[in-house]
MARSETI-771136 format. One record per atom (N, C-alpha, C, O): x, y, z. Coordinates in steps of 0.2 Angstrom, whole numbers, plus 5000, padded with zeros to 4 digits. Layout:
XYZ ...
//
This chain:
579851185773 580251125773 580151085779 580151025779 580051115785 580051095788 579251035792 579150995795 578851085788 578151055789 578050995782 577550965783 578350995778 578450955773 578950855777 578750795777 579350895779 579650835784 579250815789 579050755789 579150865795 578550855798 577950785795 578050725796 577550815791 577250765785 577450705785 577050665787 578050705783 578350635779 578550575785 578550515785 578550625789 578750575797 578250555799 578250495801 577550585800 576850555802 576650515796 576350455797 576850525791 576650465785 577050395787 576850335786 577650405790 578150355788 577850315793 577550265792 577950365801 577350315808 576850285806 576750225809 576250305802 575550275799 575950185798 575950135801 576250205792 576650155788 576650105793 576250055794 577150115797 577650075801 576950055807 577149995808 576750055809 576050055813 575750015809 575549955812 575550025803 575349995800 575349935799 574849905800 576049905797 576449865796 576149815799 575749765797 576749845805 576249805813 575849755815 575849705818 575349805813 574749775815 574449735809 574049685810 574749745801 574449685798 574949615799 574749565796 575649615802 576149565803 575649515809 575349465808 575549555813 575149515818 574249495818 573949445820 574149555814 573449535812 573049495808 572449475808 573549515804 573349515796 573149575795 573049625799 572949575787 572849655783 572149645786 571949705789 571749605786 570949595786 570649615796 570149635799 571249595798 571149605805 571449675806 571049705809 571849705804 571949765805 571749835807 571749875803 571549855811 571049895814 571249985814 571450005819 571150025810 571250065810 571350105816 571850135816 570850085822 570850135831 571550115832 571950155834 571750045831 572450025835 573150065831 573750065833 572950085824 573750125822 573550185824 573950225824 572850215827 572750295831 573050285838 573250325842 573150205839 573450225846 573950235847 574250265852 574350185839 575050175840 575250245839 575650265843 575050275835 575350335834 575150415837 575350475835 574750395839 574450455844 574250515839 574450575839 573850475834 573750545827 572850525829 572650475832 572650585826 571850585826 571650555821 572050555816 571150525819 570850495813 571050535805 571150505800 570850625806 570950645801 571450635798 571550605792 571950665804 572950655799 573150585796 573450585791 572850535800 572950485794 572550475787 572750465782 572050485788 571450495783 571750565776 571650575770 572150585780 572250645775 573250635771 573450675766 573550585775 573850525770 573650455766 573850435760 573050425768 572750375766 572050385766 571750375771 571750385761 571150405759 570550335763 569850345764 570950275763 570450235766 570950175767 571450185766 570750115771 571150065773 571550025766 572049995767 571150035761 571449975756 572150035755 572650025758 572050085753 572650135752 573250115757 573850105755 573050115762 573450125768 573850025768 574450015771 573549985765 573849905765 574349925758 574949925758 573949945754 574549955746 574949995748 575549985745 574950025752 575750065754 576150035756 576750035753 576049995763 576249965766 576749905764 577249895767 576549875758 576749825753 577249875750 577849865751 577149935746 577449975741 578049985745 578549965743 577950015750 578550065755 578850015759 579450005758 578549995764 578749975771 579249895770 579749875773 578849845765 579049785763 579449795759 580049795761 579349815752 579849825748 580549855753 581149825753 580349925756 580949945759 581349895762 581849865759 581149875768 581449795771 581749755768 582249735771 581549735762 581949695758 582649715757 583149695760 582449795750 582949825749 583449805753 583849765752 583449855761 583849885764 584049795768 584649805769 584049775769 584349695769 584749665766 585349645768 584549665760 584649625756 585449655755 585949625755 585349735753 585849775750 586449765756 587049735755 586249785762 586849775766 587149705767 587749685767 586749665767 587149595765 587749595760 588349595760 587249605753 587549595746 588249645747 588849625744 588149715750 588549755747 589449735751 590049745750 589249685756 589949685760 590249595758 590749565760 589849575754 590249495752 590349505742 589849525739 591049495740 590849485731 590549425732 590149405728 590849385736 590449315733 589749305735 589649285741 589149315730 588549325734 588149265736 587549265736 588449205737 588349155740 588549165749 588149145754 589149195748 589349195757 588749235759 588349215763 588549295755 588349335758 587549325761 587249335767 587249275754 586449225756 586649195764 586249205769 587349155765 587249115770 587249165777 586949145783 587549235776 587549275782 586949295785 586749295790 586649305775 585849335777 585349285783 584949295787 585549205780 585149165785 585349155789 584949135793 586049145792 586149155800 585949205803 585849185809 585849245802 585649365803 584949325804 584649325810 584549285797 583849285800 583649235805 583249235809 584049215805 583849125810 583949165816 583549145821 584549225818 584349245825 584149305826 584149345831 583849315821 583349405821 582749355824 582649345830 582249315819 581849295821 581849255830 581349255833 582449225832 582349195835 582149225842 581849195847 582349295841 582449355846 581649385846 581549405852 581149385842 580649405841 580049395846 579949345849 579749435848 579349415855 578649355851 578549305853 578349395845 577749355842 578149345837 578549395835 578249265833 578549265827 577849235822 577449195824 577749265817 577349275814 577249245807 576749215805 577749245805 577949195798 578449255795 578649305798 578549245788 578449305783 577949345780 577649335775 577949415783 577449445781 577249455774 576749475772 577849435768 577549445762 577149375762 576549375759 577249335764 576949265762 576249265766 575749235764 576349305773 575749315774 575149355772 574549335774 575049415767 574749435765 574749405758 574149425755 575149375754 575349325749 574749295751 574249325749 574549245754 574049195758 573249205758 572749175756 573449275761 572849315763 572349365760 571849385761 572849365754 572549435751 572549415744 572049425741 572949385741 573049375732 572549335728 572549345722 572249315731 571549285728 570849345728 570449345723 570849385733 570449425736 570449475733 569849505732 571149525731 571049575728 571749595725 572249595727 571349615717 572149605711 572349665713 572849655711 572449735718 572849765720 573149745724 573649775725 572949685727 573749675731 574049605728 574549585729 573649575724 574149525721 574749555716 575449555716 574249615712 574949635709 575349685713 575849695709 575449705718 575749745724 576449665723 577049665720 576049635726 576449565731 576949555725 577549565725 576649535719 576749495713 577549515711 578049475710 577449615711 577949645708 578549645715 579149645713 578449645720 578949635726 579149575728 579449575733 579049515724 579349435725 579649445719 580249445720 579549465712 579849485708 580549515709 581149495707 580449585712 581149605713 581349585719 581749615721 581249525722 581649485727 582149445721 582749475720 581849385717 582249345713 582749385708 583249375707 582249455706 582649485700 583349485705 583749445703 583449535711 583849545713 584549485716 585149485716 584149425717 584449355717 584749335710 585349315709 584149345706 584749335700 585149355698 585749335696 584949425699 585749465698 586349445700 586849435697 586149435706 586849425710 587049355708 587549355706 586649295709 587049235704 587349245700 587849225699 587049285695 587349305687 588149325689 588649295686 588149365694 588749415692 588949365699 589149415703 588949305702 589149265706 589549225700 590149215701 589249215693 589449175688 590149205684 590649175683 590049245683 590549285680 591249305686 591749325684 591049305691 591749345694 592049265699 592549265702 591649205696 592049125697 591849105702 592149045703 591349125707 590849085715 590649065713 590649005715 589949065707 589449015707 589548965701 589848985696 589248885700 589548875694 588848905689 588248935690 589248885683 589048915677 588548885674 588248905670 588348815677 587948775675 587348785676 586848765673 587348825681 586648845682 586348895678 586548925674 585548905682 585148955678 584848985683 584448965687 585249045683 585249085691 584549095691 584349085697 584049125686 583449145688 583149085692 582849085698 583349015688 582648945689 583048935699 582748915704 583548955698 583948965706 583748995711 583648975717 583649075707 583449115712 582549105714 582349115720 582249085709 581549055711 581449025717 581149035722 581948965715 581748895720 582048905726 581748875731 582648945727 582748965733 582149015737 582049005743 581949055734 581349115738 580749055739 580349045744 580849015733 580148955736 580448915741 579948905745 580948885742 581248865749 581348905757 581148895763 581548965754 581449015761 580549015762 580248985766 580349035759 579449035762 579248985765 578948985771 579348915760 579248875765 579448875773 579148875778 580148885772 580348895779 580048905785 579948875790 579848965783 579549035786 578749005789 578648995795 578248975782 577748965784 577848905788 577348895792 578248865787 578348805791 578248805798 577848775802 578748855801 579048875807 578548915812 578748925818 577848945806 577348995806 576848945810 576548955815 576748885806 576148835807 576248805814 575848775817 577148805815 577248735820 577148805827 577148795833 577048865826 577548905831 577948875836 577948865842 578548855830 579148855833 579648895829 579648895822 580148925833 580648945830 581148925831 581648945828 581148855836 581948825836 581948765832 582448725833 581548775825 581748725822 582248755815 582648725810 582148835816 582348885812 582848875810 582948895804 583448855815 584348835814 584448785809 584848785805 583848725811 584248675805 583848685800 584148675794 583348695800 583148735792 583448765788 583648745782 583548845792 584048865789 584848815787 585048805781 585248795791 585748755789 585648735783 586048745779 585048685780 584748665777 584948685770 585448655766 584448745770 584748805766 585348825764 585448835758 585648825769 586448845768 586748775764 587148795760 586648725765 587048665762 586748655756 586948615752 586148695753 586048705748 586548735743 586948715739 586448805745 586948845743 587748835743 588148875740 588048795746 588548765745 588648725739 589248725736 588148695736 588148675731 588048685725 587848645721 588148755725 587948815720 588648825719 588748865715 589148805723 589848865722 590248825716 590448765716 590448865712 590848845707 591548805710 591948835714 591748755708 592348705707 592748735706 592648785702 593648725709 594148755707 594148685700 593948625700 594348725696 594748675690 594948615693 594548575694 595648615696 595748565700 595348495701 595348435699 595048515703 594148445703 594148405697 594048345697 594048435692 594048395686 594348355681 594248335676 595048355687 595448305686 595648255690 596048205689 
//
């Protein structure tokens, strides 16, 4: 058991190393020597989790981003019903996560989105299916924003949940191109007065 966990922990380091280095690099800049250094593993122990560099980006995508999202998104989601408050928490939380950042880089899905989805269908469909469960997961939550009386009804949570994840990227890459990050706040704000006008009416109003 023990060397089994052992294992799982140098996979996770590779990963996380990995990451890293294609946020700031790119996947294509990426350099194998630099995740041996990060992690102080010899060429094989990596080699004998990831059989070669494309393996080692498709993980990366699978475990490391997806993970990220998940574990975000959920802690947000799980502490508001109204899953509007909770969007607006999530972009205040980013506007000053990011802001705190030493290299702010963009969005890493949107950066290998950029970089790579033209180049090679293993990571278009990697990306494809992880923007998918961003919206599915937004839709959801509008849906059941729509049913428990926060969001209006009139909407069409999926064409919603799209156009917001296409508003957040822009964001992101916007803020990417200019390096700045102090434009981040009224962007996001932006965003946020978007989502205010998503929130369902008391009755009252339509009289």
């Amino acid at each position: 058991m023990a060397t089994e966990r052992n294992a799982e922990q140098t996979r996770t380091r590779i990963l996380e190393a990995a990451s890293e280095e294609i946020y700031l690099n790119g996947y294509q800049g990426m350099r194998i020597e630099a995740i041996l250094q990060k992690t102080n593993l010899a060429k094989g122990a990596l080699y004998h989790h990831f059989p070669n560099k494309l393996a080692l980006g498709y993980a990366v995508v699978e475990e490391i981003l997806m993970r990220d999202f998940q574990n975000t998104w959920n802690s947000f989601i799980a502490e508001e019903r109204d899953p509007l408050t909770a969007m607006q928490k999530l972009f205040a939380w980013k506007t000053e996560h990011l802001q705190e950042e030493a290299e702010f880089n963009g969005c890493p899905v949107n950066n290998l989105t950029q970089e790579m989805c033209a180049l090679d269908q293993g990571f278009q469909q990697r990306l494809k299916n992880l923007v998918e469960t961003v919206i599915g997961a937004v839709t959801a939550a509008l849906a059941k924003g729509q049913e428990d009386g926060f969001v209006r009804r009139d909407l069409n949570p999926r064409q919603t949940a799209l156009f917001m994840h296409c508003c957040y990227q822009g964001i992101m890459g916007t803020a990417k191109c200019m390096q700045s990050t102090d434009m981040l706040p009224e962007l996001f704000a932006s965003l946020s007065a978007y989502v205010d006008e998503l929130r369902a009416r008391p009755c009252c109003d339509s009289h």
